[in-house]
C-alpha positions in Angstrom: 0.0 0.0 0.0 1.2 3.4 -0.9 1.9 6.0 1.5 0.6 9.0 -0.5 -2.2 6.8 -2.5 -3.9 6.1 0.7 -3.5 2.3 0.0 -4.5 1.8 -3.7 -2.4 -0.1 -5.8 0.1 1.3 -8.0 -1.1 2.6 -11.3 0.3 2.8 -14.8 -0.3 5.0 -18.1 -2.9 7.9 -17.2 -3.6 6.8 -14.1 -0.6 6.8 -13.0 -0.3 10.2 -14.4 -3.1 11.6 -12.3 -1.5 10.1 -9.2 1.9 11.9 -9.3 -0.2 15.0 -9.6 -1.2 14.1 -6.1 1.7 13.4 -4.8 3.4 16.5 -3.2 7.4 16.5 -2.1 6.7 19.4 0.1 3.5 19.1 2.7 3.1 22.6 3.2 -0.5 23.7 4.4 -0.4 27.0 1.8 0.5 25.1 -1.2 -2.3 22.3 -0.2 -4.8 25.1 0.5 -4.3 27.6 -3.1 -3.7 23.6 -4.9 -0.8 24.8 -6.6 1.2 22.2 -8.3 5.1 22.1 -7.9 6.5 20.0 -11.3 10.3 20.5 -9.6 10.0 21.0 -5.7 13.9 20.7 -5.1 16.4 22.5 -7.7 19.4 20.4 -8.9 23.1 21.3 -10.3 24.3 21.5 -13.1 25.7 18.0 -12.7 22.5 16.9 -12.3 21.4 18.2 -15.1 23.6 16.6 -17.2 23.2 13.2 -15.7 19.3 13.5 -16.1 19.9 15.1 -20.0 22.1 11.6 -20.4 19.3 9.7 -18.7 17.0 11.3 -20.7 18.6 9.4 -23.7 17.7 5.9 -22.7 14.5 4.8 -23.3 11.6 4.9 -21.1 8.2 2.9 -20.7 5.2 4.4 -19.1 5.7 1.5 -16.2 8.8 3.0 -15.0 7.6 6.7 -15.5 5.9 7.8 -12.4 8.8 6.5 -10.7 11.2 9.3 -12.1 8.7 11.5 -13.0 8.7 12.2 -16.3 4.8 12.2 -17.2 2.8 15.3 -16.4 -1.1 14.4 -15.0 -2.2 14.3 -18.3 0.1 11.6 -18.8 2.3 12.8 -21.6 6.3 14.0 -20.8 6.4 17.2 -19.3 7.9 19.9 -21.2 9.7 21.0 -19.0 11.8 17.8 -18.6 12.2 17.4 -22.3 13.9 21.0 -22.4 16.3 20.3 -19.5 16.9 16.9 -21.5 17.4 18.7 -24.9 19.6 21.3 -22.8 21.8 18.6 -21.1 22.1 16.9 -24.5 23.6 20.2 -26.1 25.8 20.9 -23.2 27.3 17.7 -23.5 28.2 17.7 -26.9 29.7 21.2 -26.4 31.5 19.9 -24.1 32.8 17.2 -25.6 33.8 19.5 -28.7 35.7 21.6 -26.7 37.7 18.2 -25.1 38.1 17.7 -28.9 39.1 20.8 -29.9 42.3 21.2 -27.3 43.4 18.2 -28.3 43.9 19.1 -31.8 47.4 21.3 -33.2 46.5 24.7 -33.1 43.4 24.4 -30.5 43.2 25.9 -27.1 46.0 23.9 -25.4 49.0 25.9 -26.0 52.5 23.2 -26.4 55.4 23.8 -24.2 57.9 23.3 -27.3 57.3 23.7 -31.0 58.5 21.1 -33.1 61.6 21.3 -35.5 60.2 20.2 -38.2 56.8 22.4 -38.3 57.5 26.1 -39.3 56.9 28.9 -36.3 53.6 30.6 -36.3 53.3 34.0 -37.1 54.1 36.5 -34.4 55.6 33.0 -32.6 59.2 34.1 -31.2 61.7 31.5 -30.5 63.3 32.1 -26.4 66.3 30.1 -26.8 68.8 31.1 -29.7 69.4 27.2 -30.7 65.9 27.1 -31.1 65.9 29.2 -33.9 69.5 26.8 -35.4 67.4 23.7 -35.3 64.8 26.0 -37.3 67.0 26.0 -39.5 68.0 23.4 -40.5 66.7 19.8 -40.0 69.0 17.3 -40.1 72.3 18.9 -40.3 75.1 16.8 -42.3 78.9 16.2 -41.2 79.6 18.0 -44.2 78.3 21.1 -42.7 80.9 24.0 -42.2 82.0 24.4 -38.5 81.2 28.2 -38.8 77.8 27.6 -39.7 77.3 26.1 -36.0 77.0 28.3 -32.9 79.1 26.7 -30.7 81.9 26.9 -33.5 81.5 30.3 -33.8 81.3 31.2 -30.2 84.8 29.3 -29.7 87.4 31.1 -28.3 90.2 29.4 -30.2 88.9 30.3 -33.7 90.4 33.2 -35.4 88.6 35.6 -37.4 89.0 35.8 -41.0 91.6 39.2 -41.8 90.0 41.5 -43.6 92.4 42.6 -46.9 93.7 45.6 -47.2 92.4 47.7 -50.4 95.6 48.8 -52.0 95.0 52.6 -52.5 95.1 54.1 -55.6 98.2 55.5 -56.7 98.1 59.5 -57.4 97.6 60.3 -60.6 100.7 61.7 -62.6 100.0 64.9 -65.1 102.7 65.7 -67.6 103.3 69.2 -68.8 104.9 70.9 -71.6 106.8 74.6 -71.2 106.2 77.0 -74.1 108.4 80.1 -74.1 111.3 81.5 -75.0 115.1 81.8 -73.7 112.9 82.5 -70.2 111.7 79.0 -70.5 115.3 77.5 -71.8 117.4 79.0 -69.6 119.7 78.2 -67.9 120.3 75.4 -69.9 121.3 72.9 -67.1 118.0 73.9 -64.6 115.4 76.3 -66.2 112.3 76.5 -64.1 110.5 73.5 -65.8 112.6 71.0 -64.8 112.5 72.7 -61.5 109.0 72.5 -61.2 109.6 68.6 -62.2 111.2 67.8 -58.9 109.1 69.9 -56.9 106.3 67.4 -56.9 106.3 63.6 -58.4 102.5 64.2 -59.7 104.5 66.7 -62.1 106.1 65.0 -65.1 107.7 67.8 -67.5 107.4 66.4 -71.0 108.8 68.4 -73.1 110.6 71.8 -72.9 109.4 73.7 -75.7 111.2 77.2 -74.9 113.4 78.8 -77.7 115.4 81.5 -77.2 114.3 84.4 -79.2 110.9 83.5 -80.2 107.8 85.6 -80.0 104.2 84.4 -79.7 104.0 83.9 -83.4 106.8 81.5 -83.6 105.2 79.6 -80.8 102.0 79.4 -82.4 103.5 77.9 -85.3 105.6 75.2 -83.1 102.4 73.9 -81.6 102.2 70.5 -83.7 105.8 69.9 -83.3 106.3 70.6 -79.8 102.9 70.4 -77.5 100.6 68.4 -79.8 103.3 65.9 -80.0 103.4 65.0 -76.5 99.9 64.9 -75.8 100.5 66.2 -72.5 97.7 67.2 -69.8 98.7 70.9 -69.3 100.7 73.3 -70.9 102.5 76.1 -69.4 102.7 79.5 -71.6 105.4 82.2 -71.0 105.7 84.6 -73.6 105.5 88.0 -75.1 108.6 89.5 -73.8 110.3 89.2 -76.9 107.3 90.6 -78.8 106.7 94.1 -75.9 110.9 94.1 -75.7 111.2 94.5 -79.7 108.4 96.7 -80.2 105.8 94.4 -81.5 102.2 95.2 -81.5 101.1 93.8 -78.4 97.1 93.3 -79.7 99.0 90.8 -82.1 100.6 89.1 -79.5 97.4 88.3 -77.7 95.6 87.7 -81.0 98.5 84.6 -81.6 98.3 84.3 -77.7 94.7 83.3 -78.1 94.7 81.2 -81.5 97.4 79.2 -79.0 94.6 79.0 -75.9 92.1 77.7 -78.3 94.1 74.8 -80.3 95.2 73.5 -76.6 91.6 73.5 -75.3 89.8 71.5 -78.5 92.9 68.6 -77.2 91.5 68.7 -74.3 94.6 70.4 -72.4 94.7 72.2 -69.7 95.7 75.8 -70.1 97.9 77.8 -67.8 99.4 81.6 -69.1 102.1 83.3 -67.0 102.8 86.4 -66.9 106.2 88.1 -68.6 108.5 89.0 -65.7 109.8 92.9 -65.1 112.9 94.7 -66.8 115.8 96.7 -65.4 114.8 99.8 -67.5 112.4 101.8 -65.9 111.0 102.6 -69.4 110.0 99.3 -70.1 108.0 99.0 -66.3 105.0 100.7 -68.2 104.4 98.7 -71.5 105.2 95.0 -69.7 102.6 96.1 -66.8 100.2 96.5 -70.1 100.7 93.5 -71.7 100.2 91.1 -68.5 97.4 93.1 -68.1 95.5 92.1 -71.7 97.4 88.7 -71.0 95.2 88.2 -68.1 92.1 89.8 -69.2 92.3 86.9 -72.0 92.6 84.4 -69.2 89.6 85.5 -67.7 87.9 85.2 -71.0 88.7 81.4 -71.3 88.5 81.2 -67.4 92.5 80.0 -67.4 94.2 80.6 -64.7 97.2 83.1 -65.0 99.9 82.6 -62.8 101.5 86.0 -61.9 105.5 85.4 -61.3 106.3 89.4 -62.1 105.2 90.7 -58.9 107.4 88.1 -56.9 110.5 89.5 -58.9 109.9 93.3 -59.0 110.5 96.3 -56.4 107.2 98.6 -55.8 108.5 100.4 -58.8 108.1 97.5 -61.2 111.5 97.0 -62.5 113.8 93.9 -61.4 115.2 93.4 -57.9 118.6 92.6 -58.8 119.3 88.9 -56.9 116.6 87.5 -59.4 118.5 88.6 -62.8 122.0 88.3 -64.3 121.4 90.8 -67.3 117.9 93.0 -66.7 115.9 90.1 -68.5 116.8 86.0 -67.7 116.8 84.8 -64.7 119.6 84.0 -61.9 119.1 80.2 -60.3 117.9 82.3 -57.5 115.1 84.1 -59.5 115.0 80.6 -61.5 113.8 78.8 -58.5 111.5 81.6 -57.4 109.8 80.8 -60.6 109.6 77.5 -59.9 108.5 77.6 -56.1 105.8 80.5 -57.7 104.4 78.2 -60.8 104.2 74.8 -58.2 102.1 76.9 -55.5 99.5 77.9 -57.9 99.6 74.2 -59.4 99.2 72.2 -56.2 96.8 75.0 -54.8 94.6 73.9 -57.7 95.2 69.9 -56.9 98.1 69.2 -59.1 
C-alpha cells in the first residue's frame, strides 16, 4: 500500500499520471490550501542536469515513469523535462567538442615546445637562440661548415678571418709641356720647368718647348711639333717679352696668344698663361705692366688661370730686384727657383 495513495495499488499510463499529480514533495499547508502544483519541488546542479539530460537518452516505458517523474497528470512528458533533456544533450556535446578541440594542433592547449620540423607561427618568437638553429635546419650533415654552427663560432680558439687591405690608388701623374722663349730654356742645365719637375712627383715635364728668341707667333706655329706631339695634360705659356721688348704690337701678340689657348683646349689640355716678368729699364716698367694686363684679361675670358711670377721679382717700382736677374731680363738660379716655387704653388693649390 502506498503512503501517499492512501493504500491503492500502483497505477500505470494515465492513471498513473493523475496520481503523481497528487503526490506532493513538500506538505506545506499554503500550497495544499491555493492547490498549486510544484513540477520540480527541489532545484538540482548542473551535474545533475547533465546526468538527467544523459538519462533522458535511454529509453523509457510508461511503467517506469511515475517513478522518475517524467509524465505530467495528463500523462504525456512534461515539457519541462524534455527542455532540460534537450539542454543537457547540447551541453554535452559542447562539451565534448571543446575536449576535442584542445586536443587538436592549433586548439586551445597551448605546447610547451614547437616542433623542429613544423614552421613557427606567425608572431611566434623562439626564447632560446638554438631554437631558432634547429629551425633551420633539420637534419644537419657532417659535411656542414663548422662556422655555420653556434658553438663553432662562439669558440674562443677560432680566429677571425683578416679583412684585406684595399691597395689605394696611386696618385695620378699629369705631364706638362713649357712653351716660351730663352725665359723657359734657360739656364740650360736647370730652367724653371725642370725645377717645377722635382718639386712634386704628380709633375712630369714632358717636353721643354722654350726657344730663345721666339715671339708668340713662332710659338704658335711650333704647336704640332712641340705640344701636340706630346699629348701632354697641361701646358704652361710664358711669352710676349720678346714681342713688348722688340716693339711688336702687343694686340698681335694676344691675337696669336689666343689662336694658341684655343688649339690647346679642342685637345682637351689644360691651359695655364704666365705672366712676362719685369725689366731693369724703368721705361719698359710701363708697357710690360700693359701686356700682363691684356694677358690676363684673356685668361679671364677662357677662365684659365694666370699665374703671376712678375710681382714676386719686382720692387714697388716694377722693375727687377737685382738677386733674381744676371742681365735686366733672364733669370739667376735664384730668381729661377723663385719661378719654380711661384708656378708649383699655384699648381698644387689647384690639386696638381
Amino acid at each position: 500500500m502506498s503512503p501517499l495513495t492512501g493504500g491503492s495499488k500502483p497505477k500505470h499510463g494515465a492513471d498513473a499520471g493523475k496520481a503523481l499529480a497528487r503526490q506532493m514533495a513538500h506538505f506545506s499547508p499554503k500550497v495544499i490550501q491555493t492547490k498549486r502544483r510544484m513540477a520540480h519541488p527541489v532545484r538540482k546542479g548542473v551535474l545533475a542536469s547533465v546526468r538527467n539530460g544523459f538519462t533522458g537518452l535511454l529509453p523509457i516505458d510508461n511503467a517506469s515513469a511515475p517513478t522518475r517523474g517524467y509524465i505530467d497528470s495528463s500523462g504525456q512528458y512534461s515539457t519541462t523535462r524534455r527542455r532540460r533533456r534537450e539542454f543537457a544533450v547540447v551541453l554535452a556535446l559542447l562539451v565534448v567538442a571543446a575536449v576535442v578541440s584542445a586536443s587538436l594542433p592549433g586548439g586551445w592547449a597551448t605546447p610547451e615546445s614547437t616542433s623542429s620540423s613544423g614552421p613557427l607561427g606567425a608572431g611566434q618568437a623562439s626564447q632560446d637562440p638554438t631554437d631558432v638553429a634547429s629551425l633551420i635546419s633539420e637534419d644537419p650533415s657532417p659535411t656542414d661548415s663548422p662556422s655555420d654552427s653556434p658553438s663553432a663560432s662562439a669558440s674562443p680558439t677560432a680566429k677571425p678571418t683578416p679583412t684585406p687591405k684595399k691597395t689605394p690608388t696611386p696618385p695620378k701623374v699629369y705631364t706638362f709641356v713649357a712653351l716660351g722663349d730663352s725665359l723657359t730654356a734657360w739656364p740650360a742645365t736647370d730652367p724653371w720647368p725642370t725645377r717645377l719637375d722635382a718639386e712634386d712627383t704628380r709633375l712630369h715635364l714632358a717636353h721643354n718647348a722654350g726657344v730663345p728668341g721666339d715671339r708668340v707667333v713662332d710659338m704658335l706655329a711650333r704647336m704640332d711639333k712641340d705640344v701636340f706631339a706630346y699629348n701632354p695634360d697641361v701646358l704652361l705659356i710664358l711669352g710676349g717679352t720678346n714681342d713688348i721688348g722688340k716693339g711688336f704690337s702687343q694686340a698681335t701678340a694676344i691675337a696669336n696668344m689666343k689662336t694658341i689657348i684655343i688649339a690647346a683646349k679642342a685637345r682637351k689640355i689644360r691651359v695655364y698663361l704666365i705672366t712676362i716678368p719685369p725689366d731693369s729699364y724703368s721705361r719698359m716698367a710701363g708697357p710690360i705692366d700693359a701686356y700682363n694686363a691684356a694677358l690676363t684679361n684673356l685668361g679671364n675670358a677662357y677662365r684659365l688661370v694666370v699665374i703671376n711670377i712678375h710681382d714676386v721679382l719686382s720692387t714697388t717700382s716694377g722693375v727687377y730686384q737685382k738677386k733674381y736677374t744676371v742681365d735686366g731680363v733672364h733669370f739667376t738660379s735664384l730668381g729661377t727657383q723663385v719661378v719654380a716655387n711661384t708656378i708649383y704653388a699655384r699648381l698644387h693649390h689647384l690639386g696638381y
